[in-house]
C-alpha positions as CSV (number, residue, x, y, z in Angstrom):
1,X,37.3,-65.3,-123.7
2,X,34.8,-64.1,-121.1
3,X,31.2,-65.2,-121.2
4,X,28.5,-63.0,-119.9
5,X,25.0,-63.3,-119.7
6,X,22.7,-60.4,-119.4
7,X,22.0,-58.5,-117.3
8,X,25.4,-57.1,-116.9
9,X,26.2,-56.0,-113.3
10,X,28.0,-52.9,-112.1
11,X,30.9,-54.6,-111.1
12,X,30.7,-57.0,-114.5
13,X,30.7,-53.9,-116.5
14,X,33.3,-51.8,-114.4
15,X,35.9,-55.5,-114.7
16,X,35.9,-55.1,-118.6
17,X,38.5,-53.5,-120.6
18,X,38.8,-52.4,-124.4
19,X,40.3,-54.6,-126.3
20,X,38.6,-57.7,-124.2
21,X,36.9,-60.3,-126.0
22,X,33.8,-61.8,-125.0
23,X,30.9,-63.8,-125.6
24,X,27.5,-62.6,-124.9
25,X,23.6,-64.7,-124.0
26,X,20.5,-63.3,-122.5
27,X,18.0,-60.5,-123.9
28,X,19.4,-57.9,-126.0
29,X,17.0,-55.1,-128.2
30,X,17.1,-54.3,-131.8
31,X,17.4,-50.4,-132.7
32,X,18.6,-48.6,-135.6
33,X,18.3,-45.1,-136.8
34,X,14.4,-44.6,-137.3
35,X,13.6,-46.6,-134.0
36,X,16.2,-44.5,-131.9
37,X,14.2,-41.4,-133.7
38,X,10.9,-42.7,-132.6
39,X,12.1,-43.5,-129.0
40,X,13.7,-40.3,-128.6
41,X,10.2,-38.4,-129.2
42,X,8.4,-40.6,-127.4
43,X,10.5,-39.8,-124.0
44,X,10.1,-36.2,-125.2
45,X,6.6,-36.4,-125.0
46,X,6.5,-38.7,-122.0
47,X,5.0,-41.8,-123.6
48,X,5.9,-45.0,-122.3
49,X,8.6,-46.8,-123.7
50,X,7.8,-50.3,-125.5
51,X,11.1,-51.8,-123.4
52,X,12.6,-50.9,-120.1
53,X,15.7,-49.2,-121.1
54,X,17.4,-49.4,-117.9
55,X,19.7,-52.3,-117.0
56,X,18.6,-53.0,-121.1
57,X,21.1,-53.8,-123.8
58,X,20.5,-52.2,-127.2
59,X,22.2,-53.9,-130.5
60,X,21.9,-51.5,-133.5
61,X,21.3,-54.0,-136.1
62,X,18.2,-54.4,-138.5
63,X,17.7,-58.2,-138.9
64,X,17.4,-59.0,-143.3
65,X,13.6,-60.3,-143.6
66,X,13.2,-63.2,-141.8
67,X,13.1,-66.8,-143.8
68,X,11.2,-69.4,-143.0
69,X,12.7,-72.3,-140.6
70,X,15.2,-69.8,-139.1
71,X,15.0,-68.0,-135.7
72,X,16.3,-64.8,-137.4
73,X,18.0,-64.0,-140.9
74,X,21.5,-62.3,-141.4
75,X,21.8,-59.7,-138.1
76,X,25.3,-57.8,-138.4
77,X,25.8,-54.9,-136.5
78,X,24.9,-51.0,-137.5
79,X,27.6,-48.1,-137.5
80,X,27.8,-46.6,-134.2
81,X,28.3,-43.3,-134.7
82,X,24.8,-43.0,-136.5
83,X,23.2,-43.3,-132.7
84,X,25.5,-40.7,-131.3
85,X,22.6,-38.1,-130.8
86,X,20.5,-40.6,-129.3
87,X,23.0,-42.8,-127.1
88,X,23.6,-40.1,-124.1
89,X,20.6,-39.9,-123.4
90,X,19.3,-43.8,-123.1
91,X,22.5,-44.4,-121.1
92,X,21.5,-41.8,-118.7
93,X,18.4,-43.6,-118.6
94,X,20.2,-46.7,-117.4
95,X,21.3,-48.3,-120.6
96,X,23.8,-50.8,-119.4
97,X,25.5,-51.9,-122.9
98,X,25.3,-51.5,-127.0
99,X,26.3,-53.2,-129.2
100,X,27.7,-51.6,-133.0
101,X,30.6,-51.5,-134.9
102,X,33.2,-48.2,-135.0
103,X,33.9,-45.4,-133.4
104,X,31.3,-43.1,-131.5
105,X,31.5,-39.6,-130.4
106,X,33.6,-38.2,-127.4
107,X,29.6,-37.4,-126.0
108,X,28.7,-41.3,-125.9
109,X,32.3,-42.1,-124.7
110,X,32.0,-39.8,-122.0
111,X,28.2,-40.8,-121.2
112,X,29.4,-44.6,-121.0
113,X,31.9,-43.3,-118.4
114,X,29.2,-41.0,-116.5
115,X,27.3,-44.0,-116.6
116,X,29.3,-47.0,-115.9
117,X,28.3,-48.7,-119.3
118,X,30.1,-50.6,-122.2
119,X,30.2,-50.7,-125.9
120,X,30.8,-53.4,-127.5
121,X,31.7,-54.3,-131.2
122,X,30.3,-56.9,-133.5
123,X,32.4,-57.8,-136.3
124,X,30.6,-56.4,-139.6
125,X,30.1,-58.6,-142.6
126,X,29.2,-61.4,-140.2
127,X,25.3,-61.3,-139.7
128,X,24.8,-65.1,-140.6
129,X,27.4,-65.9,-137.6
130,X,25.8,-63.5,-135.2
131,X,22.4,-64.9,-136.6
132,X,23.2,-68.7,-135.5
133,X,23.9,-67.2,-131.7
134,X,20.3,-66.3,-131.3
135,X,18.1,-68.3,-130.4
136,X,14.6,-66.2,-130.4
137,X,13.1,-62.9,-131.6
138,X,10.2,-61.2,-130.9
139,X,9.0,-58.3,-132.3
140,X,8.6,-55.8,-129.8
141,X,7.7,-52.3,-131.5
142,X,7.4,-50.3,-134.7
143,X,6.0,-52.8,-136.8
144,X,6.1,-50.6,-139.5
145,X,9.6,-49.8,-139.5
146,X,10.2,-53.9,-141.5
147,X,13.9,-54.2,-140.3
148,X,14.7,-51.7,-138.0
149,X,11.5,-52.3,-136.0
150,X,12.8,-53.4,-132.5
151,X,12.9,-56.9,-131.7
152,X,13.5,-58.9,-128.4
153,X,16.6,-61.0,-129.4
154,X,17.7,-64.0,-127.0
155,X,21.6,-64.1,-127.4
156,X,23.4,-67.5,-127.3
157,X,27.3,-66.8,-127.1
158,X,27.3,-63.9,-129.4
159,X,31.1,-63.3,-129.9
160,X,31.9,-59.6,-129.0
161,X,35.0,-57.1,-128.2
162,X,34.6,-54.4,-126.0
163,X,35.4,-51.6,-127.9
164,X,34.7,-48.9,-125.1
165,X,35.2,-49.5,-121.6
166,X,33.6,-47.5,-118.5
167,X,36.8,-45.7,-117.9
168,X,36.7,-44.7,-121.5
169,X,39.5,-46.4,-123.3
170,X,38.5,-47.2,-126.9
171,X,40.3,-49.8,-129.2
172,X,39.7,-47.2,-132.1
173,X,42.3,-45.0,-130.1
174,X,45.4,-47.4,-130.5
């Protein structure tokens, strides 16, 4: 197993292959649906955004409601494929990674190539394990949207596959 801290590098990111399993620590974002909806309008109207995308991470989960005595509650990944409108464009931004679970559309794969980015998958059903790997979270915008506001996360080993590389190659293929 690899171990990688964020940032990710060029070269870190152009080294990994589908199919690779790794652990990830350092500062990844929280966006679902509704806060990819809200960032997309804001670059649209040229508002600044509440997070520099660029070398960012983005993880599309929406945390359960926090409990008390706990860093976060259960956080398991999002389905992919219900970013694929918004994903081009943040990783022509500079989007180095996400983070989901299945397949996304030939547009991301091919905007994760353009942009020498990653995807990786979280294993879904396991939010309380991913949970235990972080260590902080912060909420960072969209207060309003409870769950799938966007939050600051501070990884600790999250386990992770790469599921798209930046050549392309998808383990939903084989």
């Amino acid at each position: 197993m690899t171990d990688l801290t964020t940032p990710l590098s060029a070269d870190i990111r152009k080294n990994l292959r589908a199919g690779m399993s790794v652990t990830l620590s350092g500062t990844v974002y929280t966006a679902r649906d509704a806060a990819h909806a809200r960032l997309y309008e804001m670059i649209r109207n040229g508002e600044a955004l509440p997070f520099e995308v660029s070398g960012s991470g983005i993880y599309y989960a929406g945390p359960c409601p926090d409990m008390p005595g706990r860093v976060i509650n259960s956080c398991g990944p999002t389905t992919s494929s219900r970013m694929n409108a918004y994903a081009p464009m943040l990783y022509d931004m500079g989007l180095h990674f996400v983070i989901g679970k299945g397949p996304v559309s030939p547009e991301v794969r091919e905007a994760i190539v353009r942009n020498n980015a990653v995807y990786f998958a979280a294993v879904g059903g396991a939010g309380a394990l991913i949970a235990s790997h972080i260590i902080e979270a912060q909420l960072v915008a969209f207060p309003d949207l409870g769950a799938e506001a966007i939050r600051r996360l501070t990884f600790d080993h999250v386990p992770l596959i790469v599921a798209v590389d930046s050549r392309g190659s998808s383990v939903y293929d084989r």
